[in-house]
C-alpha positions in Angstrom: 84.8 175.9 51.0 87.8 175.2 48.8 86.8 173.5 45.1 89.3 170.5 45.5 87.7 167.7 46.5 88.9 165.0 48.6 89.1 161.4 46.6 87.1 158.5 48.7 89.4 155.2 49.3 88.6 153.0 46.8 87.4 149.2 48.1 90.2 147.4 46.6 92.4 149.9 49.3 90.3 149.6 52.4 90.7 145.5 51.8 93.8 145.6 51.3 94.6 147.6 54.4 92.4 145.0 56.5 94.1 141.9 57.6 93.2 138.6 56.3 91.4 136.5 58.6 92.5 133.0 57.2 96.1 134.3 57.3 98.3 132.3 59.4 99.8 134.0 62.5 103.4 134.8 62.1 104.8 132.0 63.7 108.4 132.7 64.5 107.7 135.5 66.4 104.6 134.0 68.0 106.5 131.2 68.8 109.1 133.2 70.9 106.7 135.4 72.7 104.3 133.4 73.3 104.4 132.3 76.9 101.8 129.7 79.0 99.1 131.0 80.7 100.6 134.6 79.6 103.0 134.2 82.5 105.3 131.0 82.4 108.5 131.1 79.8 109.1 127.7 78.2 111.8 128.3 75.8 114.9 127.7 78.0 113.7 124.3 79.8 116.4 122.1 80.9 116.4 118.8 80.8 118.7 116.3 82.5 117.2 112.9 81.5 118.3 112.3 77.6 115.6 108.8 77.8 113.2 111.2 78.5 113.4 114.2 76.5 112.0 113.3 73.2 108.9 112.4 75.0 108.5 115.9 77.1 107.2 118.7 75.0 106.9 122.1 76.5 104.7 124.2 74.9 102.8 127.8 75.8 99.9 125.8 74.7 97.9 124.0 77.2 94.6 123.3 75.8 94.4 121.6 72.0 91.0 120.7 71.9 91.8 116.6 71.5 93.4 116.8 68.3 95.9 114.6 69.2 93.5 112.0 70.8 92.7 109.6 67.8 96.4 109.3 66.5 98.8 106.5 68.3 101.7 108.0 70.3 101.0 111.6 68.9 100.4 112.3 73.3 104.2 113.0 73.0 103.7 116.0 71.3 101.0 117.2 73.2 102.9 119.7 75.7 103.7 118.2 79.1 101.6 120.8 81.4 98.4 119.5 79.2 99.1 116.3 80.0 99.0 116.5 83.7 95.9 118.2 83.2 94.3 115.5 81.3 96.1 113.2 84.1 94.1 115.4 86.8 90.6 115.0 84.9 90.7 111.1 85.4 89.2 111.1 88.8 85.2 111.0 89.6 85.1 114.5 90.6 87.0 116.4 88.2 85.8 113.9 85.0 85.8 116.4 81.9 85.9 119.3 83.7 89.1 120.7 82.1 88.9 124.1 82.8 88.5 123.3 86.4 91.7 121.0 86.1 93.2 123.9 83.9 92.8 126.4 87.0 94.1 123.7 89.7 97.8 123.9 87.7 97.9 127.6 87.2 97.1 128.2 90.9 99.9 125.8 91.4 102.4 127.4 89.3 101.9 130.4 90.9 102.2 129.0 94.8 105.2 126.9 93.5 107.1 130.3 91.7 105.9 132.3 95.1 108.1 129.1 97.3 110.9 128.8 94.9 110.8 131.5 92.9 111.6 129.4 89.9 109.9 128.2 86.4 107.7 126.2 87.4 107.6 124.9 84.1 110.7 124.1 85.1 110.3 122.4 88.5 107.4 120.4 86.7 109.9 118.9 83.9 112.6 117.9 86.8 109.7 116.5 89.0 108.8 114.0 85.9 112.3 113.2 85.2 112.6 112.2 89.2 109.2 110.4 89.5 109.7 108.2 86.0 110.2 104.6 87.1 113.2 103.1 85.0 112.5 99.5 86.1 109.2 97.5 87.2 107.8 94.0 86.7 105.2 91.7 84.9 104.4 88.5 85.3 105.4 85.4 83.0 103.8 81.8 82.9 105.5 78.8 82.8 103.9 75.7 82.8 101.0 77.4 85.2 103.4 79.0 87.1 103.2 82.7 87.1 106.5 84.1 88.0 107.6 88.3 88.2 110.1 89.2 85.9 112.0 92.7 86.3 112.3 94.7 82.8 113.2 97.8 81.8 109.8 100.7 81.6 109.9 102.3 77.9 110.8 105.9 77.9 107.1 106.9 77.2 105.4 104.8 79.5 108.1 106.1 82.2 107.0 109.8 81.6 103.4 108.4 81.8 103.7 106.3 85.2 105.7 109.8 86.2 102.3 111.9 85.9 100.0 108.7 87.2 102.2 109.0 90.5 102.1 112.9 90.7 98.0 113.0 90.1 97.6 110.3 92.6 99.7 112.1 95.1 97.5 115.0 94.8 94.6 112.7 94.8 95.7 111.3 97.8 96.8 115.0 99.7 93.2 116.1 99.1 90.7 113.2 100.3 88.9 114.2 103.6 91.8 117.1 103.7 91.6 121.0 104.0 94.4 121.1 101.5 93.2 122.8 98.1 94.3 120.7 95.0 96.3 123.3 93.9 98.4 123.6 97.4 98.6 119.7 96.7 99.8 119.9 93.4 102.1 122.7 94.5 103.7 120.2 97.7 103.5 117.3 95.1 105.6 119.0 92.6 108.2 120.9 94.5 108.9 117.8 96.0 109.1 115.5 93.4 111.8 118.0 92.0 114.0 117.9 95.0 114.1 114.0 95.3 112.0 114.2 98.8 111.0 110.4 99.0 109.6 111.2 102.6 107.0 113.8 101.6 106.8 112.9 97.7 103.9 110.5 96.9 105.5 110.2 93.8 109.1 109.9 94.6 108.5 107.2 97.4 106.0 104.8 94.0 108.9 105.1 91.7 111.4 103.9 94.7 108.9 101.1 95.7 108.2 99.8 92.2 112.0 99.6 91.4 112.3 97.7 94.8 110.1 95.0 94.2 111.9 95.1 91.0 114.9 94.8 91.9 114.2 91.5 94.0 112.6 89.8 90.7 115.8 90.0 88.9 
């Protein structure tokens, strides 16, 4: 045995060398690596309905635990493939069960990047620009008579109405059907994105909303 002896690390050195737990992540670089569901690049989205775009985040996040849920109009910035999610929930069978709804949309992604071999991050932004009604009615009184009045849809409730039409589409595809939801969600999507108003649920409510519209000018 040699007489040196080896100096133990101290505690201050061993703490230091330990990261902090309450340290935030670097976000920059998180931020650019980070992709949704570990697969799905949103950083190079395009969009090609300016109305729309302030209300359509795209974000690798798609589960924030409802801390957007108690503040007016913060759903904006609440990433868009969360909100069809939540959209998907609001039916009696899949009421709260968000992972389940969670699953349905990455299945889908995955069929709709086997078809298309696209983003379907992508495919699902062009599919909500398409499906986003930009006219519709309501119904004004005058003198006890009610009479429709066309008006223009607000940019937020257009991207809204957009994922209404898409979940009831799937909604639709699914009841008494073989199809899965996510194969629904899938058809629905790819679809929407090409402007199909024969096999689009979606396409073909937007086109008849703006119709009846259109005659209560």
């Amino acid at each position: 045995m040699s007489g040196e002896e080896t100096e133990a690390p101290s505690d201050a050195d061993v703490a230091a060398d330990e990261p902090d737990p309450d340290a935030p992540a670097s976000s920059e670089a998180a931020n650019e690596n980070a992709k949704l569901f570990g697969v799905w690049d949103v950083t190079e989205i395009a969009y090609e309905d300016p109305s729309t775009k302030r209300y359509m985040t795209v974000t690798p996040i798609a589960h924030t635990m409802g801390r957007h849920a108690s503040k007016q109009f913060k759903k904006s910035e609440i990433s868009l493939v969360e909100r069809l999610i939540n959209r998907l929930m609001q039916t009696e069978e899949n009421t709260g069960k968000k992972q389940q709804a969670t699953r349905i949309v990455r299945d889908a992604f995955d069929i709709i990047h086997e078809r298309t071999e696209e983003n379907p991050v992508q495919i699902l932004v062009t599919a909500v620009e398409n499906a986003a009604p930009r006219e519709e009615t309501v119904r004004l009184k005058y003198g006890g008579i009610s009479v429709p009045k066309a008006v223009d849809v607000a940019p937020q409730r257009r991207v809204d109405q957009a994922l209404l039409f898409i979940s009831d589409g799937v909604a639709n595809a699914t009841y008494k059907s073989t199809t899965s939801a996510a194969e629904a969600l899938a058809n629905e999507l790819v679809t929407a994105a090409d402007y199909d108003a024969e096999r689009s649920y979606s396409i073909s409510q937007k086109e008849e909303r703006e119709r009846v519209a259109a005659a209560a000018r």
